[in-house]
N, C-alpha and C positions, 0 to 999 in steps of 0.2 A: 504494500500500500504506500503511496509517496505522502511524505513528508508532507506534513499540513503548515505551509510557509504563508508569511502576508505576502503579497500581490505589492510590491515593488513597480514602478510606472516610471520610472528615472532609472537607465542602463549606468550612470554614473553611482547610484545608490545603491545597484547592484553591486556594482564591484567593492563598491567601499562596504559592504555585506560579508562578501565572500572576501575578503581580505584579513576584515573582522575576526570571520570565523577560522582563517587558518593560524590567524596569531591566538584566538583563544585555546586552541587546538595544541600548535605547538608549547604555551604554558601550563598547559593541564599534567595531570598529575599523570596522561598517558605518554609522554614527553618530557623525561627525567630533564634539570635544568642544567646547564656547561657549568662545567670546573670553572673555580675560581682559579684565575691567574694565580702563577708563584708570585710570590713575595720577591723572593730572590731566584737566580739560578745556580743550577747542580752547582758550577763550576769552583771552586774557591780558592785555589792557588797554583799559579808555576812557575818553577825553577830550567833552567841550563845551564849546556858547560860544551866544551868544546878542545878535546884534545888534539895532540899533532904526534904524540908517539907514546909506547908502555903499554901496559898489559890489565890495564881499567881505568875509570872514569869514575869520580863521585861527584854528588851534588848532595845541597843541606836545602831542605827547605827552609823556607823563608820563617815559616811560624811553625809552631808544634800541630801534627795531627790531631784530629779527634777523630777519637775511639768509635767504628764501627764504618768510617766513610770506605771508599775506595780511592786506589794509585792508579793511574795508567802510564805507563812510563811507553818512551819512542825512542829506540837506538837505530842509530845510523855509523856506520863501521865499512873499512876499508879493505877487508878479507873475506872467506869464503865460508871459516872456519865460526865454530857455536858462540854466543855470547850467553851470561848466566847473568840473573839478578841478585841480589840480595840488600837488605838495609840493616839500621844500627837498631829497629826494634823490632826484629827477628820474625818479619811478614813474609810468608809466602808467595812466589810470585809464578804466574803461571804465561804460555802463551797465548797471544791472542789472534795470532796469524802470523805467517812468515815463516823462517824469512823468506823474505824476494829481494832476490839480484837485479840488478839495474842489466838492463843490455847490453850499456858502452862499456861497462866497465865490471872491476868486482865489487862495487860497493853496496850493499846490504842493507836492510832497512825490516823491523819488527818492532811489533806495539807486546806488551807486556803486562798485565794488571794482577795487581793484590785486592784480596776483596775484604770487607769486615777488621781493619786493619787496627793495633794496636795505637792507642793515642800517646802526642809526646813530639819534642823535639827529633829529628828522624834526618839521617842521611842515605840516601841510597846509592849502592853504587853495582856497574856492568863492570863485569869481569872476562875477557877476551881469551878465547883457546892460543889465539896467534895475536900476538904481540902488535898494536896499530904501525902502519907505513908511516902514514901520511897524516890520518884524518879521522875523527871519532868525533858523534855528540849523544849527547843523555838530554833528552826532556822529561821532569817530571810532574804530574801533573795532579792534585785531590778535589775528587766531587763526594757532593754532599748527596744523600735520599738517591741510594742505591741501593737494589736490594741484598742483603747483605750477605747471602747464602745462595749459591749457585746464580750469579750477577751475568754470566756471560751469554750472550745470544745467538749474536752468528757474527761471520766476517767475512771481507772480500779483499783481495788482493789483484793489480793488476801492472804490468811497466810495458813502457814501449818505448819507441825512437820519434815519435810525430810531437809535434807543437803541441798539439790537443793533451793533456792528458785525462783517460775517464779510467775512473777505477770499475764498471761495471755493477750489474743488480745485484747488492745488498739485501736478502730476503729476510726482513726482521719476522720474529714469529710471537713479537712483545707488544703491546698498545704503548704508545711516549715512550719508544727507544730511546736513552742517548747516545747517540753516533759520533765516537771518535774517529781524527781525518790525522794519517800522518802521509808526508809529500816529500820528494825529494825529487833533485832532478842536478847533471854536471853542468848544469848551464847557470848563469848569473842569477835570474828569478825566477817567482813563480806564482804569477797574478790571474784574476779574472777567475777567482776559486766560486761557485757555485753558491749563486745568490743566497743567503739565508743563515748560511756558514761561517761562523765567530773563529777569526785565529787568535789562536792563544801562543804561539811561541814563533820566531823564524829567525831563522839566522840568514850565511849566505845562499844556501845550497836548500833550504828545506824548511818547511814549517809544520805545525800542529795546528789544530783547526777542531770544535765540535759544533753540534746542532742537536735539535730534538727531529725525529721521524716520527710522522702521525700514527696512524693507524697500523696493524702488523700489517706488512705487503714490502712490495721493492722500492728500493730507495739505490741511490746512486750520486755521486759526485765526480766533479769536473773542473780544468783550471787550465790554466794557459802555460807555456815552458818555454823556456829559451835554448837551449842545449838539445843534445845528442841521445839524452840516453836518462829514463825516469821513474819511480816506484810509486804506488797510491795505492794506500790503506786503509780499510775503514773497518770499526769494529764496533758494534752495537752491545750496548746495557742494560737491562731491565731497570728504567725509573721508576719509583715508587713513590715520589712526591708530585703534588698539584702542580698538574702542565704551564709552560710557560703560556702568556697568554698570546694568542693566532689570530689571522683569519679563521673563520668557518666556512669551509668548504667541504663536500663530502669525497673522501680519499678511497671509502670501503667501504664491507659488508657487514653488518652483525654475526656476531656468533651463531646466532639461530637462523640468519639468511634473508629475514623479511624488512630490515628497513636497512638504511645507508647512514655509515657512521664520519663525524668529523677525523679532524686532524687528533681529538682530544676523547676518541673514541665516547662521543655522545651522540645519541640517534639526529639526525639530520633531516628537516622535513622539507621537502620540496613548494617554494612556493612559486610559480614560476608566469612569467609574462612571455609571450612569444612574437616578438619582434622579428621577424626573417631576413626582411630584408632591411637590415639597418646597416648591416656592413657596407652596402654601397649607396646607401639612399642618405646619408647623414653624413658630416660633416667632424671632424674631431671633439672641438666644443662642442655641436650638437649630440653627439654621443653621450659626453660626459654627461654636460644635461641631461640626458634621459636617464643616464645610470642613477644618478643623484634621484631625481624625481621618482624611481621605480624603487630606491631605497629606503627611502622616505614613506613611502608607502608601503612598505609590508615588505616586499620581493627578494627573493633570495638568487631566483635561478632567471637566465633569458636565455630564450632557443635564439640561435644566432645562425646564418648561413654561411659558409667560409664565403662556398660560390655564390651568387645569387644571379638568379636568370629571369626570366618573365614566367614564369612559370609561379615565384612567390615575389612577384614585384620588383623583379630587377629589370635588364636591358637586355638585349637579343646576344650583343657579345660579352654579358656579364662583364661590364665596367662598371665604377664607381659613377658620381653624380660627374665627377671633373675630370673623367675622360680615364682613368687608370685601370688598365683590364689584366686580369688575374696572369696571364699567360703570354710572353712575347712573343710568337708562333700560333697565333689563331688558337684551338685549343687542346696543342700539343702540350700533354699534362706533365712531359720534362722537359717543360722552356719556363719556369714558374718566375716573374715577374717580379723582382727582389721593391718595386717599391708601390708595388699592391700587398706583400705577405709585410714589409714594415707597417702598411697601416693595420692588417689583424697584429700585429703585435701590441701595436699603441692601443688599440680598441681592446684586446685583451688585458692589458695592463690597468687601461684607465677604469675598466668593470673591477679587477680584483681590488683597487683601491678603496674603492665604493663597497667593496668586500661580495660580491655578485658572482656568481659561478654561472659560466659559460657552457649550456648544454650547445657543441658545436656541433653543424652537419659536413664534413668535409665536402660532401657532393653530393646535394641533396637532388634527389633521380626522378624528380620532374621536371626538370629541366637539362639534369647532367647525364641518366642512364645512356644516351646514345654516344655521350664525349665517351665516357668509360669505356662502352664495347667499341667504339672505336678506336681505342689507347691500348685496347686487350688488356687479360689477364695481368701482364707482365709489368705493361706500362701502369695500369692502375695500382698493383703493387707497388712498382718504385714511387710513383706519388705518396702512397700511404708512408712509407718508410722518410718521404722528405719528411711529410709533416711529422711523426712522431718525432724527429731530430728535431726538428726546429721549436715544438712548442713540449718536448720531455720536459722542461724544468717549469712547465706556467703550475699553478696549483690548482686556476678555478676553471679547468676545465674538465668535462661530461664529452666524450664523442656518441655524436649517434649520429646512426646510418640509415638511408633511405629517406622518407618522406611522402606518405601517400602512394608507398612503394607496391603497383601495384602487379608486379612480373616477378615478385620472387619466387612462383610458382615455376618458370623459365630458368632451367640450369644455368646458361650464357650467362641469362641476366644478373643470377645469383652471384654467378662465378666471380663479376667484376666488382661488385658493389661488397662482397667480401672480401675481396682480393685489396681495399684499402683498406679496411680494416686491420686485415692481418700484414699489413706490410706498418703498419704504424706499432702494432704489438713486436713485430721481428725487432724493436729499437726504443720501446717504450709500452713497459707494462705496469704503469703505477696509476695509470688514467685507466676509469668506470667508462664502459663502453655498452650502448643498447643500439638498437635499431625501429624503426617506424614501420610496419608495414602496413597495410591497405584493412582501415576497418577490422581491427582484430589486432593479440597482441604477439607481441616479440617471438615467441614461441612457438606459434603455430606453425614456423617452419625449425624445425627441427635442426638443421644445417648448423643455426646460427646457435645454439646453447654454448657452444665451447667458446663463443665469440667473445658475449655477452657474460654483463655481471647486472643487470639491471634490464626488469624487461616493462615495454612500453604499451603501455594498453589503450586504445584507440575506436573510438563508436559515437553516434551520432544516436543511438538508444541510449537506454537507461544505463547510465555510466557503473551502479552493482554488478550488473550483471556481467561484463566485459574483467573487470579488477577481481570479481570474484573467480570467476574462470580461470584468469591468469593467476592471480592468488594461490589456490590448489593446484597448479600444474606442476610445481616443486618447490623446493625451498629458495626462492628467487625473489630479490625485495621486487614490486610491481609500483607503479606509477601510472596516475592518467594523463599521456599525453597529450592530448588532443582529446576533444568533446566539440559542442556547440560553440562556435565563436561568437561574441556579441554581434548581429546586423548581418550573421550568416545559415543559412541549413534552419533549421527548427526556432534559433533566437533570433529569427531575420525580424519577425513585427512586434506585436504587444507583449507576449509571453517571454520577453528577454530577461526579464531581473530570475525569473524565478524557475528560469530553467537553468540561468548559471548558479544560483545558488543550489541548487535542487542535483547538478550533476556534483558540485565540491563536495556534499554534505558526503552524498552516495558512495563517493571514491574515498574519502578518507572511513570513513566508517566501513566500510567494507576489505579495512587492512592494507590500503596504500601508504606507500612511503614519500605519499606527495602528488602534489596537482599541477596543470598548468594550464593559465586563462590565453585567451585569445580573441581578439579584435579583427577585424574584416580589413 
């Protein structure tokens, strides 16, 4: 039986209804409230030191520990041969990766931690099987609200000989990792280290670096090198004190599968506006402005088109308003047009400021299905793998695929429009990925489950009915993407306030992890 709602006559009073009701929604007691910001962070002191020859390295920290924190100590060494730890308040110290050999050269690089550590003035020192050449350093490092007994997560390790340095997916299996970064490279510096990422030690050759990782899943780091030849490290923590405070954007999944969780592992509820075509129809300021005005008013999430074509309000050769079109080669998908993807960057950036997550469509297939199969499998692949590289480090974005998509029942068709997908995963697995298909949700086509982490539910009927179907299909958090737009399909005349409020009620109560409105 529906919902016995008042009769709304103002589509503006609608909205300001159902906006109402998702923020009453998300403060309710079914919608546990974020962590309060730390006070302080983990971090609380570190020391170095830097030998030229001998057979160990001490350092004193600066102040006496306290009893129960953890050490993570970062040796870098000029031989091939083991290094050991030890200090003067008789902590255990275990490995936490490594070592790894630099390429150019022999020089060595490992992270080290003591957990639960004895309090007290403390020196630590690395002790060398073979005797230093040349060159040795000790960083050591004490965090606070670690967990005190079995503290260590996971680690990654990676060196190469390119400018680039990436240490590779870091797979935490912790909610609020803190993620130790140690760096080394034979070259002078070693800048442009992964937005987000506090250094805490560097000499000439090499630095120490930490951050928090939201959600358990993949995490990864990166930095710029001058030299030949370079090592990168990362070793994750189990935190156990209140998360630094973040953006909110949703990273994951619950434990139980049904709703999507922040950076601070708290349920995340989708509230969302679907602008499509704003990437090319808006103006930088005028972006901003809207992000502001959609934040201000309730919104968490905007469907954004990377492409947009006439198909959701764009232009025939999907250009911007000022003439800037996606692709230098008509719409050869490897000629990608470096100052069309800088304006998705700025427009990316200026939404996360506003703190707004980006459900983006890389190529949304009413207007792009024919570029795709025309780019083939292959080419559509290398596309998906650009974009993964280029936006792995943004936070507040969602990809989803399709769009009124309505051929995925067409293998070809399937083939391509998955084929960006998984070429964005081949290089970037830390982004929630769902798909749109035609009237009905993410799932219906089977293909796509290994794709997706979120599935999209989609009906111009009674929006229960659609969320609950997808709901019980497995354990897969569900969302209504698409319903009645205001002045469109069923909410085109009178019956508009109360059929948008009437589909919001429907889909969150029926076990959605969030909604999204839409305007004509």
């Amino acid at each position: 039986m529906p919902l016995a709602l008042p009769h709304l006559r103002s589509p503006k009073l609608a909205h300001l209804a159902l906006l109402a009701l998702c923020a009453a929604l998300a403060g309710s007691a079914l919608v546990p409230p974020p962590a309060q910001a730390a006070a302080r962070r983990a971090f609380v002191q570190k020391r170095d030191v830097e030998i030229r020859s001998g057979g160990s390295a001490s350092v004193a920290f600066a102040r006496p520990n306290k009893a129960g924190n953890l050490i993570v100590v970062y040796v870098v060494w000029d031989n091939g041969d083991p290094v050991s730890l030890t200090d003067s308040r008789g902590n255990t110290y275990a490995s936490a990766g490594g070592p790894t050999q630099s390429p150019s050269d022999s020089t060595n690089s490992q992270i080290f931690y003591a957990s639960d550590v004895a309090g007290g003035a403390n020196t630590v020192t690395a002790s060398f099987a073979t005797p230093i050449a040349s060159r040795a350093a000790l960083y050591v490092h004490e965090y606070s609200e670690i967990a005190p007994v079995a503290p260590f997560d996971a680690a990654v390790a990676a060196s190469g000989t390119s400018a680039v340095m990436d240490s590779g997916r870091l797979r935490t299996g912790t909610c609020s990792a803190l993620v130790f970064v140690g760096a080394t490279s034979d070259g002078r510096s070693i800048t442009r280290l992964t937005r987000g990422v506090k250094v805490r030690g560097r000499r000439r050759r090499e630095l120490t670096a930490d951050t928090f990782a939201g959600a358990a899943g993949a995490f990864s780091a990166s930095a710029l090198q001058s030299g030949t030849g370079w090592t990168l490290q990362l070793a994750a923590f189990q935190f156990v004190g209140p998360t630094p405070k973040s953006r909110k954007h949703p990273v994951g999944v619950s434990d139980n599968g049904r709703y999507l969780v922040d950076q601070n592992c708290n349920p995340f509820l989708i509230t969302g506006d679907s602008p499509q075509a704003l990437m090319v129809n808006l103006s930088e300021s005028q972006a901003d402005a809207f992000f502001a005005d959609r934040k201000r008013l309730g919104f968490n999430t905007l469907w954004i088109n990377l492409l947009c074509g006439t198909y959701t309000g764009g232009r025939p050769d999907a250009s911007t308003f000022d003439g800037i079109r996606p692709f230098t080669n008509d719409f050869d998908l490897s000629t990608p047009n470096e100052a069309y993807f800088k304006r998705v960057d700025r427009f990316l950036r200026l939404a996360a400021r506003r703190g707004i997550t980006v459900l983006l469509d890389p190529a949304e297939t009413g207007s792009f299905l024919g570029v795709l199969g025309a780019n083939g499998v292959d080419g559509a692949r290398a596309y998906g793998r650009y974009l993964g590289a280029r936006y792995r480090a943004f936070d507040n974005i969602i990809w989803m695929s399709g769009n009124d998509f309505q051929d995925y029942q067409d293998p070809a068709a399937d083939a391509v429009v998955q084929a960006v997908a998984l070429g964005i995963q081949d290089v970037d697995d830390r982004h929630i990925h769902t798909v749109e298909l035609n009237l009905t949700g993410s799932l219906e086509d089977p293909s796509w489950a290994p794709i997706i982490q979120l599935n999209a539910s989609y009906t111009y009927l009674p929006t229960y009915a659609q969320v609950l179907a997808d709901y019980n299909r497995n354990a897969m958090p569900t969302f209504m993407v698409e319903a009645n737009y205001e002045f469109e399909h069923e909410a085109e005349n009178e019956p508009t306030p109360e059929i948008l409020r009437r589909q919001a009620y429907w889909s969150l109560l029926s076990g959605a992890t969030g909604q999204m409105y839409g305007n004509k």
